[in-house]
C-alpha positions in Angstrom: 24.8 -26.3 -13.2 23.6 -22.9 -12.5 21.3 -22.4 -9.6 17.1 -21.7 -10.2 16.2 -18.1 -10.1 20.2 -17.3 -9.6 18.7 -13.7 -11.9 16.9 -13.0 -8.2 18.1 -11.3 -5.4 16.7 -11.6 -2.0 17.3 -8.6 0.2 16.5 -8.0 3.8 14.3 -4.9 2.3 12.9 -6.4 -0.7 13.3 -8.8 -3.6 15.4 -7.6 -6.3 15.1 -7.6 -9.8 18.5 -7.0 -11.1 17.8 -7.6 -14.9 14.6 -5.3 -14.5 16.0 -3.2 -12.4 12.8 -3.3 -9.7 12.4 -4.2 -6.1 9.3 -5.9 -5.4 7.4 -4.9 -2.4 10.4 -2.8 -1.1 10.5 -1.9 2.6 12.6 1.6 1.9 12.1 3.9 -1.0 13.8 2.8 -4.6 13.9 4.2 -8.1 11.5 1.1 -9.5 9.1 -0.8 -7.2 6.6 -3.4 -8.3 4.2 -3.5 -5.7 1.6 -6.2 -5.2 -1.1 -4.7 -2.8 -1.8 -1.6 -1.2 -1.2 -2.9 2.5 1.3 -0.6 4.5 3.6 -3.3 4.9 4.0 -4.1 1.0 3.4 -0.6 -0.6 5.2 1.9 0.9 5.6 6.4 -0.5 8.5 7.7 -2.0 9.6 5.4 -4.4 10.7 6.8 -7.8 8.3 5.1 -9.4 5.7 2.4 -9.3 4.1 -0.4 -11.0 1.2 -2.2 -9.9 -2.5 -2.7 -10.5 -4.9 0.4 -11.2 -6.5 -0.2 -8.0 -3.5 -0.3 -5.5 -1.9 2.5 -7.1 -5.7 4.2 -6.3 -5.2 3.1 -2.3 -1.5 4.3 -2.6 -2.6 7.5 -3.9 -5.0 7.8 -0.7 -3.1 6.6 1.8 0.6 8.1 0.4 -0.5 11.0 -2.2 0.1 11.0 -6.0 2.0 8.2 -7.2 5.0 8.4 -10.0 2.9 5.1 -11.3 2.4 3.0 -14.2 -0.7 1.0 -13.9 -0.8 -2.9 -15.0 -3.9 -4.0 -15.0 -4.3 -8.1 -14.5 -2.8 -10.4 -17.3 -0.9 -7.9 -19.3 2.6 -8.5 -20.2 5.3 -5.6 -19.8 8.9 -6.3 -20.8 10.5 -4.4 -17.6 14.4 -4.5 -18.7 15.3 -7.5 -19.6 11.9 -9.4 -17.9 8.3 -10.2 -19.0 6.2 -8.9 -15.8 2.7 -9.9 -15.9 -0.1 -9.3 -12.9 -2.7 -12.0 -11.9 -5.0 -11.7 -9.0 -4.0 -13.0 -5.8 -7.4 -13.1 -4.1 -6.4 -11.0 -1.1 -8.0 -7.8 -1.2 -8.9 -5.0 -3.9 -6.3 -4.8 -6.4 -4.4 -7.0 -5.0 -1.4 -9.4 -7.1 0.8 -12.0 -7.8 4.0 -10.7 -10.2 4.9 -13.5 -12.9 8.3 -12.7 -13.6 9.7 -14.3 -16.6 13.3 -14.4 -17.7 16.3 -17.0 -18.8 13.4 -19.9 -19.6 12.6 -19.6 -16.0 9.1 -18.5 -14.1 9.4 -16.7 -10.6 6.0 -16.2 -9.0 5.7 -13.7 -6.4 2.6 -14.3 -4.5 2.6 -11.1 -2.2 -0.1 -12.2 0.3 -3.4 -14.4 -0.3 -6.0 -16.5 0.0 -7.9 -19.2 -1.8 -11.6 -18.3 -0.6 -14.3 -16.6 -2.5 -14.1 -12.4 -1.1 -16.8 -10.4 -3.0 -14.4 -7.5 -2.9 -11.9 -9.1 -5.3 -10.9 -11.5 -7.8 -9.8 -15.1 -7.1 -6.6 -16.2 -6.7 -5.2 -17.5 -10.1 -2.7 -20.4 -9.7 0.1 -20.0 -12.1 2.7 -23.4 -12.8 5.8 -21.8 -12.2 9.6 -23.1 -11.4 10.1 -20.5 -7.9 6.6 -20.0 -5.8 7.5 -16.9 -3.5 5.4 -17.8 -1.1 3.8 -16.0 2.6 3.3 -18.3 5.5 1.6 -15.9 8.2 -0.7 -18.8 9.0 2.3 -21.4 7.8 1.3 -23.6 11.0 -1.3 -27.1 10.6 -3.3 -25.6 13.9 -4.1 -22.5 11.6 -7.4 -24.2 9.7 -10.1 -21.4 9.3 -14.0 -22.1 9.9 -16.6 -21.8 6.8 -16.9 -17.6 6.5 -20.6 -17.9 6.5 -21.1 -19.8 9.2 -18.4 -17.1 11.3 -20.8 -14.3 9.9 -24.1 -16.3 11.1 -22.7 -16.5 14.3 -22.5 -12.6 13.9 -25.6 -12.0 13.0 -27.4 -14.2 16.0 -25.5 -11.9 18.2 -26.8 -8.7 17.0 -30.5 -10.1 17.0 -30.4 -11.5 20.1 -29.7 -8.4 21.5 -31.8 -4.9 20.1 -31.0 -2.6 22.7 -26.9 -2.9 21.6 -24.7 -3.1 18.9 -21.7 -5.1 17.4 -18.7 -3.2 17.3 -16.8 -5.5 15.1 -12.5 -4.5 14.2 -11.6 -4.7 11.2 -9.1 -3.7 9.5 -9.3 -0.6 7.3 -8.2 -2.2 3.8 -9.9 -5.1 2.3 -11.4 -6.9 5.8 -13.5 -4.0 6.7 -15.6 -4.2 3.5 -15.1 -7.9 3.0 -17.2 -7.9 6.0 -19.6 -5.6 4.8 -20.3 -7.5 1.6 -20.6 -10.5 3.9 -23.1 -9.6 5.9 -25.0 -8.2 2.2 -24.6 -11.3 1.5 -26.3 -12.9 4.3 -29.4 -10.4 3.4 -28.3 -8.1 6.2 -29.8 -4.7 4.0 -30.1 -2.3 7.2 -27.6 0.9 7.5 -23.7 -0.2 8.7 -22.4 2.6 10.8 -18.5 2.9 10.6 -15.6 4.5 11.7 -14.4 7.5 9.8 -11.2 6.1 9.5 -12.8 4.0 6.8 -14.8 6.3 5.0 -12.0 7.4 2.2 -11.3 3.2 1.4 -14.6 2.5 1.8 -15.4 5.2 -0.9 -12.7 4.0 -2.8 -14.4 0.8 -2.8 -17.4 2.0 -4.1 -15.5 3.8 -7.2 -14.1 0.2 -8.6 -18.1 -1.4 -8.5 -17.7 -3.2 -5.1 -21.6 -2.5 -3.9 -20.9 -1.9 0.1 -24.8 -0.6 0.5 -25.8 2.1 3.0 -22.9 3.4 5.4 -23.6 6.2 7.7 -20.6 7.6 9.4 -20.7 7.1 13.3 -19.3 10.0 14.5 -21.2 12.5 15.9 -24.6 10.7 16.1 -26.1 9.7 19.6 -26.0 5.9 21.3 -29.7 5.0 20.4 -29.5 5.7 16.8 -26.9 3.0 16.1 -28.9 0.4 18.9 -29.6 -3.1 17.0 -27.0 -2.1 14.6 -23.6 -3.3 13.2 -20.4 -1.0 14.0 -17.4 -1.6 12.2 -14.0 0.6 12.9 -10.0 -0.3 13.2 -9.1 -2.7 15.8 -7.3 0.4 17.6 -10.9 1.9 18.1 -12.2 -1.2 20.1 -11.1 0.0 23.4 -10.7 3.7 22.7 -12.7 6.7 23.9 -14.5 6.7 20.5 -15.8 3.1 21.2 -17.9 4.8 24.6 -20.0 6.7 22.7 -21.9 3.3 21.5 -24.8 2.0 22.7 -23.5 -0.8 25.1 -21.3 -2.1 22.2 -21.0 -6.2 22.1 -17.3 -6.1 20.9 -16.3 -8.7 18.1 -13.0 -8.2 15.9 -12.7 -10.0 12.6 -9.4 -11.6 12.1 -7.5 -14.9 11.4 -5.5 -14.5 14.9 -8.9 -14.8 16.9 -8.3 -18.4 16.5 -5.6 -17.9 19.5 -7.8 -17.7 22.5 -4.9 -15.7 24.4 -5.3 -12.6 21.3 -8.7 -12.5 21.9 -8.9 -12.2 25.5 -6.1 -9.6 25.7 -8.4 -7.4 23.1 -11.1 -7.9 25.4 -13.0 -9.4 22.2 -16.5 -11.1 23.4 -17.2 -12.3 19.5 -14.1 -13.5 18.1 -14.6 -13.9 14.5 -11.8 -16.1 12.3 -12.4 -14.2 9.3 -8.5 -13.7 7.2 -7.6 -12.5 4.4 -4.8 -15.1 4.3 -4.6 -18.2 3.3 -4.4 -20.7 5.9 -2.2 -24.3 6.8 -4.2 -26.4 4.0 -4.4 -23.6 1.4 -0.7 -23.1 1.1 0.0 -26.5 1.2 -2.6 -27.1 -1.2 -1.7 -24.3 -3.4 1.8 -25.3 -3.5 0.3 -28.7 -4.6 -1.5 -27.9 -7.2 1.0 -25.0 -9.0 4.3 -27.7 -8.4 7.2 -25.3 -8.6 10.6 -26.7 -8.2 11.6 -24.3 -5.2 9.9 -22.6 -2.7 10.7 -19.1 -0.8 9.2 -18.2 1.9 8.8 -14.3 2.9 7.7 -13.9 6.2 5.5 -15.7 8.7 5.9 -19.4 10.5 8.6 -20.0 7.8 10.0 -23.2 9.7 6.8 -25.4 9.4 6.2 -24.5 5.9 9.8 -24.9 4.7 9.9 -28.3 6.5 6.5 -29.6 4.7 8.0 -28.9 1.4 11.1 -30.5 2.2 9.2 -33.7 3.2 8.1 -34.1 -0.3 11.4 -33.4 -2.3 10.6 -29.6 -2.7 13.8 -27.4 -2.4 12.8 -24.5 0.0 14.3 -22.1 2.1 12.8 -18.8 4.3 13.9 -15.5 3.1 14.0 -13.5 5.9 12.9 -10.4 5.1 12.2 -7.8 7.3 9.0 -4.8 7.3 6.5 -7.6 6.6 4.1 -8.1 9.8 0.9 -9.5 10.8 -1.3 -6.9 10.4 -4.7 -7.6 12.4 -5.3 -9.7 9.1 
C-alpha cells in the first residue's frame, strides 16, 4: 500500500512539489515557488517565478522589488504540472493563504500560518476536508490560550485615557499586526489621528490600496513630543527601546504580540502593557481546526511540534514534525 502524499517531498528548505515542479514557501531561491503570505520568513526574492495571491505578490513587490509573478486570486483552480492548485484564505494577514494541492485522488492542504479569529484586515480562515493538513504549531502548546481581542484593546485604551500628558507606544509588527491594531482600535470608536513609525508607512499604504480603511495616520518623525501627547504610537518592536522611541512624550510602552503571554518576554522588552494580540492560532484553535477539517495525517512545519504531534497521536491521527528550517517566530 502506497504511503499518503508519497507525491510530496519534505525538504529542510521547503516543501516540494515534484509533479508541479514548485517549492512551497522555499527558504532559498528556486525556479517555481508557491508562496502563501508575504512574511519574510515564507516569501523570500529571487525566485524564478512566483505564484501566490494578488496581494502578497503586492507586499513582495514592496519589500523584495518586481516579482516574475503569476497572481491567483482566492478559489481559483490552476493545473500547475501535473496538480490542481487552488488558494483559500488562511485568516492570517492581508493576502494571506492556504494551497489546496490536488493530485493522485489525494488532497494536501498547506496551511502556511493562521488563525481562526475575526482580523478586519483579512478574510477568514476557510477550513478545507483534506487527507494531509500541513499544519504550524508556533503556539502548539495547551498554556498558549489567547484572551478575547477586544477586551486586550480595552485594556489599551484605559491606558491611554488615564494618562493625557503621554502616549502608548505600542510594537507591532510591520505586516498585518501593525494595522490589525489599527482597525481594532477603529473598531473600538478610537477616530483620533494614529501616529506611526515610518517603517510602516509603505505597508500601511499598501493597505489602504486593497480597501482596508486604516483612518488618519500621521507619520511621527520629525514632529515634537507634545503633538503626539494623549495619543497612540505604533512602530516595529526594534523601535521600542531605540533612540527614535526618546523623542516621545513620556511613551507608556505596550507591544502587541502572542509571546506577551510569557511574563519573562515581556519584562526583558521592558514592556509596561503587554498586549496578547497574535496573528496565530493558538493551543484550542489548532486542535480544533484539526477537528473539524479531519485529515488522515498531520505535518507539522515549525513551532512546539512535540505537543501538537503527540495530541494527534492520542486520537489515532498519523503525524509527524517536518523539521524545516528558515521558519521563526516573528514578534507575531
Amino acid at each position: 500500500m502506497s504511503r499518503l502524499a508519497a507525491w510530496i517531498e519534505p525538504h529542510r528548505e521547503g516543501i516540494y512539489v515534484p509533479a508541479a515542479d514548485a517549492w512551497i514557501d522555499p527558504s532559498q531561491p528556486k525556479p517555481r515557488a508557491l508562496v502563501t503570505h508575504g512574511h519574510a520568513d515564507h516569501a523570500r526574492g529571487g525566485h524564478g517565478a512566483v505564484m501566490a495571491t494578488p496581494e502578497t505578490l503586492a507586499i513582495m513587490d514592496v519589500r523584495y522589488g518586481q516579482q516574475t509573478a503569476q497572481p491567483v486570486r482566492y478559489g481559483e483552480t490552476l493545473r500547475v504540472g501535473e496538480v490542481d492548485v487552488r488558494f483559500v484564505p488562511a485568516g492570517h494577514v492581508l493576502g494571506s493563504a492556504q494551497i489546496v494541492l490536488e493530485h493522485k485522488g489525494e488532497r494536501v492542504v498547506v496551511s502556511g500560518d493562521y488563525k481562526r479569529r475575526p482580523d478586519p484586515t483579512c478574510l477568514p480562515f476557510e477550513p478545507v476536508p483534506c487527507d494531509v493538513f500541513i499544519t504550524e504549531a508556533t503556539f502548539g502548546l495547551p498554556v498558549f490560550r489567547h484572551p478575547d481581542t477586544g477586551a486586550e484593546m480595552d485594556r489599551l485604551l484605559a491606558t491611554l485615557h488615564a494618562n493625557p500628558d503621554r502616549c502608548v507606544l505600542v510594537g507591532a509588527y510591520a505586516l498585518g499586526k501593525a494595522q490589525r491594531v489599527i482597525m481594532e482600535l477603529r473598531g473600538r470608536g478610537h477616530r483620533d489621528p494614529i501616529y506611526i513609525h515610518g517603517a510602516m508607512q509603505r505597508l500601511c499604504d499598501l493597505y489602504r490600496e486593497f480597501g482596508v480603511d486604516l483612518g488618519a495616520l500621521i507619520p511621527a518623525t520629525g514632529l515634537k513630543a507634545a503633538e503626539m501627547k494623549g495619543s497612540i504610537v505604533v512602530a516595529p518592536p526594534s523601535a521600542l527601546n531605540d533612540r527614535w522611541s526618546r523623542r516621545l512624550p513620556d511613551p507608556i510602552t505596550a507591544m502587541a504580540s502572542g509571546w506577551m503571554r510569557v511574563r519573562q518576554r515581556a519584562r526583558q522588552r521592558n514592556v509596561e502593557l503587554p498586549l496578547v494580540i497574535s496573528d496565530h492560532a493558538d493551543w484550542d484553535e489548532l486542535t480544533d481546526t484539526l477537528t473539524e477539517i479531519a485529515p488522515s495525517e498531520v505535518w507539522v512545519t515549525h513551532g512546539r511540534e512535540e505537543a501538537l504531534v503527540h495530541w494527534c497521536m492520542t486520537r489515532q491521527i498519523k503525524a509527524r514534525a517536518l523539521d524545516l528550517v528558515g521558519y521563526d517566530d516573528e514578534d507575531d
